[in-house]
N, C-alpha and C positions, 0 to 999 in steps of 0.2 A: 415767578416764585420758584422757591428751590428746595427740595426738601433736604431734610437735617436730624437723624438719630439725634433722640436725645435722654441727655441723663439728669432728671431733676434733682435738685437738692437744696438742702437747711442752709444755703450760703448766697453769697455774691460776689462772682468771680469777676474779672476785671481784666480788659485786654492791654497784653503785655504780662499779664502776672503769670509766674510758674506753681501749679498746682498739684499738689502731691498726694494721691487717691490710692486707699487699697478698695478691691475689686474683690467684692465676691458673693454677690447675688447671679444665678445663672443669666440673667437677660441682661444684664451689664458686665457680663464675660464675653458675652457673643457679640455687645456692642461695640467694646475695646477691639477685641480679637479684628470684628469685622474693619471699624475703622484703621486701625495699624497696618492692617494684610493691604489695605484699598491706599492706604493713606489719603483719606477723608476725613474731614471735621466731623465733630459730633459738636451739639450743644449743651450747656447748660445752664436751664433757666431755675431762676431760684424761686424754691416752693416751701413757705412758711404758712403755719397755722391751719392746717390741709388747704391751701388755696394755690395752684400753681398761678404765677404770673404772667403778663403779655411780654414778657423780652427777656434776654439772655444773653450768654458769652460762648463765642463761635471758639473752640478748642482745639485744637490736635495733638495726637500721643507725640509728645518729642521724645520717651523712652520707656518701656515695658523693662522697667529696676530689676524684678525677682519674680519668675513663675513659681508656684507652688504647684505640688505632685495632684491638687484634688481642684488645678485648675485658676483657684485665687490668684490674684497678682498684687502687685503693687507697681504704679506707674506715675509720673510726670507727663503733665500735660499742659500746654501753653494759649494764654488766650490771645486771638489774633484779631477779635472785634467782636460786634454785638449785633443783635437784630432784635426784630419786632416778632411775635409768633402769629400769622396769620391763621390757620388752621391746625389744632391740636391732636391727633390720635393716641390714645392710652395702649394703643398696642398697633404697632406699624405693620404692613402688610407683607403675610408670612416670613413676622420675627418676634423677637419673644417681649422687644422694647420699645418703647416711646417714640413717635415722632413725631414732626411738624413740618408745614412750610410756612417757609420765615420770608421777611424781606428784611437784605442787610441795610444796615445803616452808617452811616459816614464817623471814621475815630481817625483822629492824624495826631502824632505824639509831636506837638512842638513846643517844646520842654522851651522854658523861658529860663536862663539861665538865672536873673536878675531874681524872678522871683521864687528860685529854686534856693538859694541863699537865706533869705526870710523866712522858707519854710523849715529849712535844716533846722536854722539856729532857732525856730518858736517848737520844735520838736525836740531838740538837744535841751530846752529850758522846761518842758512838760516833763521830760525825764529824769533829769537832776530835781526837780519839785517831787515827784513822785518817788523817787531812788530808786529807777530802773537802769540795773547797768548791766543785764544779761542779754539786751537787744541794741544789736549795732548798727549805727546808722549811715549809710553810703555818704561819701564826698560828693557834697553839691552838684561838681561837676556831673555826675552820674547817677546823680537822686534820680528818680523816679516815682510818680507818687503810688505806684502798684506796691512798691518796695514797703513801705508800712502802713497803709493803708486802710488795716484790718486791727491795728496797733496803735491808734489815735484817739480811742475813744467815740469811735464814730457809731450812729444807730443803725439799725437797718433801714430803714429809711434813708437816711442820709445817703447809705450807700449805693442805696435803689438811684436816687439821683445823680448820686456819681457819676452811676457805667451808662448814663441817658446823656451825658455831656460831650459834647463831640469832641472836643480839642484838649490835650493835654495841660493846654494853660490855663483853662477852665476850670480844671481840674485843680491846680495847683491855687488858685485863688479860691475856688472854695472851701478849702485845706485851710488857708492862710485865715479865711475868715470864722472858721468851726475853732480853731484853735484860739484865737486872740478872744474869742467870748468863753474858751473851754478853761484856758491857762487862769486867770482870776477865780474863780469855782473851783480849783486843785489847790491854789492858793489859800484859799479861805478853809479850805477841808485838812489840810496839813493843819495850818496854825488851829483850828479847833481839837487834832488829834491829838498831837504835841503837849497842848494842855490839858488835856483829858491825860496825860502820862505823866504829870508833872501831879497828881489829884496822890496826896499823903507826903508828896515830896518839900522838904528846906527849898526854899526857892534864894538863889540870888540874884538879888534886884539892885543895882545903879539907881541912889534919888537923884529925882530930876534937878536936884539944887541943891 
């Protein structure tokens, strides 16, 4: 077992994804600070509804953005996999923050190119449905499912099951398969809005003969 600072939080990080945190509670000043000076991983396991969870996303500062004069920061931080939290401490020993010891667990990104294409285009047709055109979508070649991942409509839940999947193609099929039950449901909510906007208006209609 290995122990691992950690920073719990309202979310679910994802290894590979770049994560962008301002800092400024003192016991996660001292956790960044310590981690970056060490460069060591910290964790973070996502804690909803007051209930921390059994696993998390193994992290490290890839850059300290902007110190502020009273200490705060704002940083980037990169997830490099996931573990299990075997033993939890609400306060690690002589420090002001969270830890645990974890056992990691097995992620290997092997992006399937084939089904990186189907995810593109069922994510470029969820967008054009919805008329989202302020979030840009990588070239398949370079998809990655961290890359919008957060941006799909997805539950927390679903997410929780996400970062528990070992292989990125896993990943990418589950994606395929959230969407192709989500895209019909966007479908049906557009054409219901659309006519709800159309309610006082002259309609023009084509008879069918």
């Amino acid at each position: 077992m290995e122990f691992l600072p950690m920073f719990p939080l309202s979310m679910v990080a994802f290894p590979g994804e770049e994560v962008r945190l301002h800092i400024f509670e003192p016991r996660y000043k001292q956790l960044i600070n310590d981690c970056f000076a060490r460069e060591t991983p910290f964790g973070i396991p996502p804690y909803f509804e007051g209930k921390s969870l059994e696993i998390g996303t193994e992290m490290m500062v890839a850059q300290i953005v902007r110190r502020y004069n009273d200490g705060k920061m704002d940083i980037k931080a990169i997830g490099t996999g996931w573990f299990r939290i075997v033993e939890f401490q609400k306060v690690a020993d002589g420090k002001l923050y969270p830890g645990g010891y974890i056992e990691r667990m097995p992620w290997t990104d092997d992006t399937d190119p084939e089904l990186n294409i189907t995810l593109t285009a069922l994510i470029k047709e969820l967008y054009t449905v919805m008329n989202i055109t302020n979030v840009k979508i990588p070239d398949h070649l370079d998809f990655r499912t961290w890359d919008l991942i957060h941006k799909i409509g997805l539950s927390t839940q679903q997410e929780l099951e996400l970062l528990q999947l070992t292989l990125e193609s896993e990943k990418q099929e589950y994606l395929i398969k959230h969407l192709n039950q989500l895209l019909p449901v966007v479908r049906e909510s557009e054409k219901i809005r659309k006519r709800a906007e159309l309610n006082g208006h002259f309609q023009y209609l084509e008879p069918p003969l």
